[in-house]
C-alpha positions in Angstrom: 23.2 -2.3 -19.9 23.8 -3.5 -16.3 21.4 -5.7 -14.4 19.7 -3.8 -11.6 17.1 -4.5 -8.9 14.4 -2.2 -8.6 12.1 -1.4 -5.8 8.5 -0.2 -6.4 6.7 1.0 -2.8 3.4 2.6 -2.6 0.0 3.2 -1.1 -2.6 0.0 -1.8 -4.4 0.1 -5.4 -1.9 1.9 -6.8 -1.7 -0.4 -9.5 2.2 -1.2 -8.3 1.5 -4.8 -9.1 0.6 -3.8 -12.9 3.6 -1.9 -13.5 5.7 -3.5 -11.9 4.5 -7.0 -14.3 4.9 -5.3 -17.2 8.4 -3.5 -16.5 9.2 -7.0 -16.2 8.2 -8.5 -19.2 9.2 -5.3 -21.1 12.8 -5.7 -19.9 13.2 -9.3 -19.3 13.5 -9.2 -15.3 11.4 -11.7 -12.9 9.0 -10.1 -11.0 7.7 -10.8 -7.4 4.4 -9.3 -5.8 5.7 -9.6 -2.4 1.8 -8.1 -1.1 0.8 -11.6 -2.6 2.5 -13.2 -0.1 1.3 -11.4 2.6 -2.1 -12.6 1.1 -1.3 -15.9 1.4 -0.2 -15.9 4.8 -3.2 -13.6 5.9 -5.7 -16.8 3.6 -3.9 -19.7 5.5 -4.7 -17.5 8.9 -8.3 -17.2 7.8 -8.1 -20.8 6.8 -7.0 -22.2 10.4 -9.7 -19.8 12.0 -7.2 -16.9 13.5 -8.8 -14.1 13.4 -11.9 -13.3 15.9 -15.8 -11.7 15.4 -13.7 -8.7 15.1 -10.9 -9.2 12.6 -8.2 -9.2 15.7 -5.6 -12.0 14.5 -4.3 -14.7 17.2 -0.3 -13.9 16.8 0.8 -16.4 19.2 -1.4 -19.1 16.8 -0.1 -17.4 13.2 3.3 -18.0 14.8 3.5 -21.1 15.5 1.6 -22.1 11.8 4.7 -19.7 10.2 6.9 -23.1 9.7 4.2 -24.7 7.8 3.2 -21.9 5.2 5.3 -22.1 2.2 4.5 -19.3 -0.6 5.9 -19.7 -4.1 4.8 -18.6 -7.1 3.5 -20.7 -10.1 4.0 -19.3 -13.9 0.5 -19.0 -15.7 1.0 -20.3 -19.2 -1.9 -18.6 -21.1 -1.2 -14.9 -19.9 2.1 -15.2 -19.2 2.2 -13.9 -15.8 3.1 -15.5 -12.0 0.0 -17.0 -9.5 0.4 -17.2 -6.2 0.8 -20.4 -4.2 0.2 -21.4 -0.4 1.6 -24.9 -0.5 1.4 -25.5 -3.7 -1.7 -24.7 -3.9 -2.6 -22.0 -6.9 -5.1 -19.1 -4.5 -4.4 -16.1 -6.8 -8.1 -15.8 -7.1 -9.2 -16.1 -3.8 -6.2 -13.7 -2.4 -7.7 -10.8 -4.0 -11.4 -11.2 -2.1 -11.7 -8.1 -0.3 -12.3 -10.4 2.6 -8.8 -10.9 2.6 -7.9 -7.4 1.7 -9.7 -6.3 5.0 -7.6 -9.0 7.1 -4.0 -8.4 5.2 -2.7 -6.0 7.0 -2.7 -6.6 10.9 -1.1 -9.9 9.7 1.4 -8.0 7.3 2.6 -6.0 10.3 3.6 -8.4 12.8 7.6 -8.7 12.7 8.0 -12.3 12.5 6.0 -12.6 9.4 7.7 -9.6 7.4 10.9 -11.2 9.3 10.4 -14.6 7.6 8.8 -13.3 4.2 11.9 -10.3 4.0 14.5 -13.4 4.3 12.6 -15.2 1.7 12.3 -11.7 -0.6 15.9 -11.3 -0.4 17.0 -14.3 -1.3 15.0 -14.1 -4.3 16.9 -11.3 -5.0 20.3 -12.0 -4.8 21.6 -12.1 -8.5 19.9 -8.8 -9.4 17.8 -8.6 -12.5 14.3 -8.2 -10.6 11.1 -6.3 -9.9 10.1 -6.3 -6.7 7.1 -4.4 -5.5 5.5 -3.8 -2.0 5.5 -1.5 0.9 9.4 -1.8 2.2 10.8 -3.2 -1.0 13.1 0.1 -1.2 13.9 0.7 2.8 13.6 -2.4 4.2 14.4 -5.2 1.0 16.5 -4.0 -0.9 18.1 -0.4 0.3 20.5 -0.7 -2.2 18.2 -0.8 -5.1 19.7 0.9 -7.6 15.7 2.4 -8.7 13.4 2.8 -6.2 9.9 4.0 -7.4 7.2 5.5 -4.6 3.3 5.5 -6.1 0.5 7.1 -5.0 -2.1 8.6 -6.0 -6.0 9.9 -4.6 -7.7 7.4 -2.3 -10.6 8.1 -4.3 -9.2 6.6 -7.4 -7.6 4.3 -6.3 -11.0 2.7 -4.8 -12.4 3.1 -8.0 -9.7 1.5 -9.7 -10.1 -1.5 -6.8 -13.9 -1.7 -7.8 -13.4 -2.5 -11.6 -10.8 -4.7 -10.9 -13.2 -6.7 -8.8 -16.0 -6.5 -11.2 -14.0 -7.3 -14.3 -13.3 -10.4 -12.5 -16.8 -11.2 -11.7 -16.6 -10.8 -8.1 -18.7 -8.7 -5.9 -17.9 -5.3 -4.9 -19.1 -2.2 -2.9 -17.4 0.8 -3.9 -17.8 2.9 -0.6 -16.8 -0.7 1.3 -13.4 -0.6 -1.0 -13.1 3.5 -0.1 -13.0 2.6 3.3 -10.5 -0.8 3.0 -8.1 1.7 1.2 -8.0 4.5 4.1 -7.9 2.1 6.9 -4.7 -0.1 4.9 -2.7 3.4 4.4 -3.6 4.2 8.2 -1.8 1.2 9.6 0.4 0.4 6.4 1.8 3.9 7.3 2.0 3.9 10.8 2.7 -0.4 11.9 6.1 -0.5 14.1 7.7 -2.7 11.8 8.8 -1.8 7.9 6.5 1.0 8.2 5.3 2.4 4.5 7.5 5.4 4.0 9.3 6.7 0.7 12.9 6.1 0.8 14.9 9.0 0.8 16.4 8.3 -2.8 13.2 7.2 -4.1 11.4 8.8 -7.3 7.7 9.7 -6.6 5.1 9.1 -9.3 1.3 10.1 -8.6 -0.8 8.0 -11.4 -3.9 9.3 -10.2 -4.6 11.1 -13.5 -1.4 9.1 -15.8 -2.2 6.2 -18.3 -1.5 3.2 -19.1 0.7 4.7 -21.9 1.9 7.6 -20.0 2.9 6.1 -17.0 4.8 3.2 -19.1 6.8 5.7 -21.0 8.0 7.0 -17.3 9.4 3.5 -16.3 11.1 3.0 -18.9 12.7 6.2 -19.0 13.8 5.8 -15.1 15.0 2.5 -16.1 16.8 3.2 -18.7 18.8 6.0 -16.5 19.2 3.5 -13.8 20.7 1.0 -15.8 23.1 2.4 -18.2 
């Protein structure tokens, strides 16, 4: 069976980030949550004070930080799964506040950040065997993934699925603040001048909005399996 790279795309709270983990593990492939790093760089912004009363981010400021923001990723021992670092420091935890959710994206669509975290993504890349998964991961990334996956499914589930994330974790949550964070994110995920979200043209669609854990694990594999053999 050939090594392949594959490409999973899709809407916010899709749960890409879980399938794309465990396709991983289940077939031996490194994984990279590439939205994690647009996480960090959106937590250093906050950090240094960029964004405004109104959530507008100070570009010129952001760009001029870029050359000091290193992201890596740090292996977690006990689950078995990657953390995300901002120079070298281990923020997993505080990337997935939905203070930073409602500050990601203006940062994520500004060219010279997808420009410098692309670069980084593809060089990650390079000797196949990967999961990537993100919003451009399958047009932009990696075009010549050999299996591209697009998810989706209802905005109404997929706040849902947000909120018990967040509560599972401990952390507070409002369920119609997370409904709102998840329409405006696929407003200017979609529509952003750079890397736009959009389903590549060869890319499979699966809607989980009613799948389980099981179900939609069994579909992976069998997409993988056809892709690599």
């Amino acid at each position: 069976m050939k090594k392949i790279t594959i490409a999973i795309d899709g809407f916010s709270s899709c749960g890409k980030s879980t399938m794309a983990k465990d396709l991983a593990r289940e077939v031996g492939y490194i994984y990279v949550d590439t939205g994690a790093m647009y996480r960090c760089v959106t937590l250093c912004a906050m950090r240094n004070g960029l964004f405004d009363t109104e959530g507008n981010i100070d570009a010129s400021g952001l760009e001029r930080l870029m050359p000091q923001i290193s992201v890596s990723f740090m292996l977690n021992e006990a689950t078995g799964l990657p953390e995300a670092c901002l120079n070298g420091e281990n923020v997993e935890r505080e990337i997935r506040t939905m203070e930073v959710s409602s500050h990601v994206s203006p940062v994520a669509a500004l060219p010279f950040v997808r420009a410098a975290l692309v670069a980084q993504q593809q060089r990650m890349g390079q000797e196949k065997g990967i999961v990537m998964d993100g919003r451009d991961i399958g047009t932009t990334v990696f075009p010549d993934a050999e299996l591209k996956i697009f998810v989706t499914a209802d905005a109404g589930v997929r706040a849902r699925r947000r909120y018990d994330e967040l509560k599972a974790k401990g952390m507070e949550a409002d369920l119609e603040e997370i409904l709102r964070n998840v329409e405006q994110r696929d407003y200017i995920d979609s529509h952003r001048e750079v890397s736009p979200l959009t389903k590549a043209a060869d890319a499979i669609v699966l809607d989980n909005s009613h799948m389980t854990i099981a179900e939609q694990k069994a579909w992976l594999m069998e997409r993988f399996a056809e892709a690599a053999e």
